[in-house]
C-alpha positions as CSV (number, residue, x, y, z in Angstrom):
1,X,127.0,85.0,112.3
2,X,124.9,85.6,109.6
3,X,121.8,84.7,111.1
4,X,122.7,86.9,114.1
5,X,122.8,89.7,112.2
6,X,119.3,88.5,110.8
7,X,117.9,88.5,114.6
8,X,119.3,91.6,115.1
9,X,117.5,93.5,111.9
10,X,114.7,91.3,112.8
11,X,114.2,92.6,116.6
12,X,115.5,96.3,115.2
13,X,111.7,96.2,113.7
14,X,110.3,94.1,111.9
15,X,108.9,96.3,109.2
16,X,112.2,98.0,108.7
17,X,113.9,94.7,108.0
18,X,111.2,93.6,105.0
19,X,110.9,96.5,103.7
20,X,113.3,95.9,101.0
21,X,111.2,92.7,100.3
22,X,108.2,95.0,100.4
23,X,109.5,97.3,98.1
24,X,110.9,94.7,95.6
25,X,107.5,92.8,95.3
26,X,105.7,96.2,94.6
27,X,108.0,96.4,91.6
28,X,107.2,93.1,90.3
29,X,103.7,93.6,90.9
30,X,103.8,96.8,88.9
31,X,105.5,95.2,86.2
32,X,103.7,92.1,85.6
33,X,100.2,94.8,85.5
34,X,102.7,96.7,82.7
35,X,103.5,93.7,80.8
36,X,99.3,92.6,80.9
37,X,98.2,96.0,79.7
38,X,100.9,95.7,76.6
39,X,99.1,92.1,75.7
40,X,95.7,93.2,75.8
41,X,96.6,96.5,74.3
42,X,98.4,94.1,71.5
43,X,95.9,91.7,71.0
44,X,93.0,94.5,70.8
45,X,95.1,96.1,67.9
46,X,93.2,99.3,68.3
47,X,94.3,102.5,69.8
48,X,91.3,103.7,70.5
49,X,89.8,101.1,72.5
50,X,93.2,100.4,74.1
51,X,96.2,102.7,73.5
52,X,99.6,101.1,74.5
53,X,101.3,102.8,77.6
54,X,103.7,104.7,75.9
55,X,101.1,106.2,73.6
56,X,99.9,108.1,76.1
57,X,102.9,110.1,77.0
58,X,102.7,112.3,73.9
59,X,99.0,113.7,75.3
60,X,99.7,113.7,78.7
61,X,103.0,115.7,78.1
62,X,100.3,117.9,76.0
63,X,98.0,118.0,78.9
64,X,100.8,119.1,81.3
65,X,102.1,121.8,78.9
66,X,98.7,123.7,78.2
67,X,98.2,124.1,82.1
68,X,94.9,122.2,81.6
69,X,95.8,119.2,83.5
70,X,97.1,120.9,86.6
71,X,94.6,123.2,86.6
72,X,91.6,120.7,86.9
73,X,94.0,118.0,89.0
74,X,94.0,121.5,91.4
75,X,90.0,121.9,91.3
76,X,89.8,117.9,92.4
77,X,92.3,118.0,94.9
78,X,91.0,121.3,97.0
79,X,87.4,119.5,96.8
80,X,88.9,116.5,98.2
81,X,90.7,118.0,100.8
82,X,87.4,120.3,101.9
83,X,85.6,117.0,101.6
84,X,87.7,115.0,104.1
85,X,88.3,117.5,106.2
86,X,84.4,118.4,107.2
87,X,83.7,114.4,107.4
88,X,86.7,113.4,109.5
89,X,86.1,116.1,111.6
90,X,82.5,115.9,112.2
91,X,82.7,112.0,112.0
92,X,85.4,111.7,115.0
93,X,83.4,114.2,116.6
94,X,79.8,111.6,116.1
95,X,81.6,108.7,116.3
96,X,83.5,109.5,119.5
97,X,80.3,110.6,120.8
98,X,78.5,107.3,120.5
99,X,81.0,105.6,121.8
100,X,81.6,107.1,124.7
101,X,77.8,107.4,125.4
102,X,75.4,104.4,124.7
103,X,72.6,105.8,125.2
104,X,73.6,108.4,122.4
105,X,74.5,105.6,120.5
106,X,70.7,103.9,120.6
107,X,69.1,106.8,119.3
108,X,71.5,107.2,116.6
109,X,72.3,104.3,115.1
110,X,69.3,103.7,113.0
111,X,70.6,107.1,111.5
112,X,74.3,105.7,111.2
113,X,72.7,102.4,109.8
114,X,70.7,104.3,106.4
115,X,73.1,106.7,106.0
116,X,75.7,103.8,105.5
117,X,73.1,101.8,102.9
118,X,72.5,104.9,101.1
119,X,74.2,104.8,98.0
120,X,76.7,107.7,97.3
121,X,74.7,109.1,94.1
122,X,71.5,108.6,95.9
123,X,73.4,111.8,98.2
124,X,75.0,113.4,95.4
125,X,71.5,113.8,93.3
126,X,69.7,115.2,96.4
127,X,72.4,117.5,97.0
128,X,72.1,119.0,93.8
129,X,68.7,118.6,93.5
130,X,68.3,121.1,97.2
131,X,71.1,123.0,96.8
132,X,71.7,123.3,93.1
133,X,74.5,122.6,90.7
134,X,77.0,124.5,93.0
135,X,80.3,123.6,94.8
136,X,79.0,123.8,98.3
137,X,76.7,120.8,97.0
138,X,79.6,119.1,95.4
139,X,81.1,119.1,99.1
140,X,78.3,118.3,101.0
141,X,77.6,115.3,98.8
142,X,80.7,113.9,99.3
143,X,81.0,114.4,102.9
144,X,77.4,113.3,103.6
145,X,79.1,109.9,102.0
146,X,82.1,109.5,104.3
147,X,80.8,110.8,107.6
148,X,78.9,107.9,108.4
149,X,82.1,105.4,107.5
150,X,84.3,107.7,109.6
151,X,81.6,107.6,112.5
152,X,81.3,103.6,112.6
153,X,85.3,103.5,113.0
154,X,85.6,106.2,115.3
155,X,82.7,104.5,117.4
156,X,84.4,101.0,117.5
157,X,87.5,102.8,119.0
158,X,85.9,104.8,121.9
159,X,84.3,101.6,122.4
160,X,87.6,100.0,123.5
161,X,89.1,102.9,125.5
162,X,90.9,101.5,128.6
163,X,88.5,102.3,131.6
164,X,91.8,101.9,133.3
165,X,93.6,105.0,131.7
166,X,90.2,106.9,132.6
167,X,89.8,106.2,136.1
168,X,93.1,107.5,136.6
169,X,92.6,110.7,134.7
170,X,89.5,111.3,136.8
171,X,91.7,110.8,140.2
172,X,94.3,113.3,138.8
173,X,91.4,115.4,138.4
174,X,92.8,115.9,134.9
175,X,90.7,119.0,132.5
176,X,88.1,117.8,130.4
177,X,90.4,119.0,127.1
178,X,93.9,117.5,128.7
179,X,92.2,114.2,128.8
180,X,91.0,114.0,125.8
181,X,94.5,115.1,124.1
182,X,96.2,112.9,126.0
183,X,94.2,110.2,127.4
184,X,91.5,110.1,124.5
185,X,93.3,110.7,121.2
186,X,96.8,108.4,121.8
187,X,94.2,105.7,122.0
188,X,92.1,106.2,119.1
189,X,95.5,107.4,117.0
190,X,95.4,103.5,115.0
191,X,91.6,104.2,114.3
192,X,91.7,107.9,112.8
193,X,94.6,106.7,110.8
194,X,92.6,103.7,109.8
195,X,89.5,105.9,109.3
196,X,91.7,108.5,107.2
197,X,93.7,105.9,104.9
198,X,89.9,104.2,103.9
199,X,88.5,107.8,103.8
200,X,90.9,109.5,100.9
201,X,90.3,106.3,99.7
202,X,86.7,107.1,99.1
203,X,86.7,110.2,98.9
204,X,88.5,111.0,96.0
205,X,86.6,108.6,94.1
206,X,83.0,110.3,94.7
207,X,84.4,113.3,94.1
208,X,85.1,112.4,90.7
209,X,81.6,111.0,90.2
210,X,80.2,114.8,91.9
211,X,82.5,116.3,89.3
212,X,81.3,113.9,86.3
213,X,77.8,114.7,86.8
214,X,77.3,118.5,88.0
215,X,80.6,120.7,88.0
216,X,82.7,122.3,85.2
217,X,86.1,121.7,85.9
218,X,88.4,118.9,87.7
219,X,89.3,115.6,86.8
220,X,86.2,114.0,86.4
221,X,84.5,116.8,84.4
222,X,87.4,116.0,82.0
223,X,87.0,112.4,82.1
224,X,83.6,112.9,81.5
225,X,84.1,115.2,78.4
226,X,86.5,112.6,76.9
227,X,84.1,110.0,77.2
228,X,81.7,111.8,75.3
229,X,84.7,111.9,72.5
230,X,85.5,108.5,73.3
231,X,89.3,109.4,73.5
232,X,90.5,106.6,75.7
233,X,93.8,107.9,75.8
234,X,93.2,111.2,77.4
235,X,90.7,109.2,80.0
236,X,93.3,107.2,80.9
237,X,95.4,110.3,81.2
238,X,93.7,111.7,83.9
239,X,92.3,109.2,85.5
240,X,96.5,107.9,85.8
241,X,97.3,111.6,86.9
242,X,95.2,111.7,89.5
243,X,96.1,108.0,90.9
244,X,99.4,108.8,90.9
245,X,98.7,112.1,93.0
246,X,96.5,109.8,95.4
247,X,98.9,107.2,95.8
248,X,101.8,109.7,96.6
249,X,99.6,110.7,99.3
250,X,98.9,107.8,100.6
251,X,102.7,106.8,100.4
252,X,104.0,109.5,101.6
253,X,101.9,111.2,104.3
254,X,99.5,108.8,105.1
255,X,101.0,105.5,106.1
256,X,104.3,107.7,107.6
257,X,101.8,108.7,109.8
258,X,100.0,105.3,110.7
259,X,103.3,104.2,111.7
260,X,104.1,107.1,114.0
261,X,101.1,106.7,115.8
262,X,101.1,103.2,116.1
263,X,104.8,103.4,117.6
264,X,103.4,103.8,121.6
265,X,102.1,100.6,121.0
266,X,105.7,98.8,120.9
């Protein structure tokens, strides 16, 4: 009987019936990275090289308090979401392009190919070099970064359309724009989410170098203003802060919606 009911979750969804199991290794995982920080925060015997956890609750409650850690986590966020907004957007639109088209995809994959190799504060030092010390260069930077990624994922995807699902949208004589939406997009659903997940990823991470080295306020301007103090405490303050806000994102919003999209798929 038991291992009916075990069949039963099992064929329910396979996903649904380890999640528990999921959930409870996270935990454990978590824990055991707890219990290794409180070690090495023992054995190193010095706050200010490595404060114990719960010494940082005192200055992040501070932090939270003054305004002054909402009000840069806000600064990093909107740059973020500007940031992966322009590249998902303009890499789907590349990426989708080149795939579809091959001999598009000759002439531009050279580009595609530096523009991957480039390092990220290669881009971020031109940006501010050309532009100046300003946010639209802080934006650019980073999207400059991530378009290329985006475009290489996107590509692979309109690379594996179903020529089937086509052919049958041109004998339905179906509009260019009710194709795409509905031919087009259901397909390449698993690689925008896979393009999106990598992407925040990414993103938020050069934005905290963009921050660290031109701007005046968000979360990596901070960091970098503690390091000059070399206050570990409140670096690891912020830089936890804004994990935590990343990860809730990711949790909450992003893999919910890699699972919707991947549901057609059965």
């Amino acid at each position: 009987m038991q291992g009916n009911q075990t069949a039963d979750r099992w064929r329910e969804g396979p996903a649904e019936a380890r999640a528990p199991g999921r959930l409870g290794v996270t935990l454990v995982s978590l824990a055991a990275l707890g219990v290794l920080w409180i070690v090495a925060a023992t054995l190193t015997a010095d706050a200010d090289v490595l404060p114990q956890p719960w010494d940082l609750v005192a200055p992040f409650l501070q932090a939270l308090r003054s305004g002054e850690l909402l009000f840069h986590l806000g600064w990093t966020l909107s740059r973020v979401a500007w940031a992966f907004v322009l590249a998902m957007g303009l890499g789907i639109a590349l990426g989708l392009v080149m795939g579809r088209f091959p001999r598009v995809d000759r002439w531009l994959d050279p580009w595609l190919v530096i523009f991957l190799n480039l390092p990220a504060l290669v881009l971020i030092v031109l940006c501010y070099l050309w532009i100046g010390l300003t946010e639209t260069a802080a934006i650019a930077a980073v999207t400059l970064n991530k378009i290329p990624n985006v475009a290489t994922v996107i590509r692979e995807g309109a690379r594996a359309l179903d020529p089937g699902l086509d052919a049958m949208a041109g004998v339905y004589r179906m509009p260019r724009m009710a194709r795409l939406r509905h031919v087009v997009l259901p397909q390449l659903a698993p690689f925008i989410t896979a393009a999106a997940r990598s992407g925040v990823a990414v993103i938020w991470k050069i934005v905290l170098v963009v921050e660290f080295l031109g701007r005046s306020n968000g979360v990596g301007f901070q960091i970098h203003l503690y390091f000059q103090l070399f206050d570990v405490a409140m670096v690891l303050v912020y830089a936890f802060s804004f994990i935590a806000v990343m990860l809730a994102v990711e949790w909450l919003v992003l893999q919910p919606w890699e699972r919707r999209v991947r549901r057609w798929r059965g």
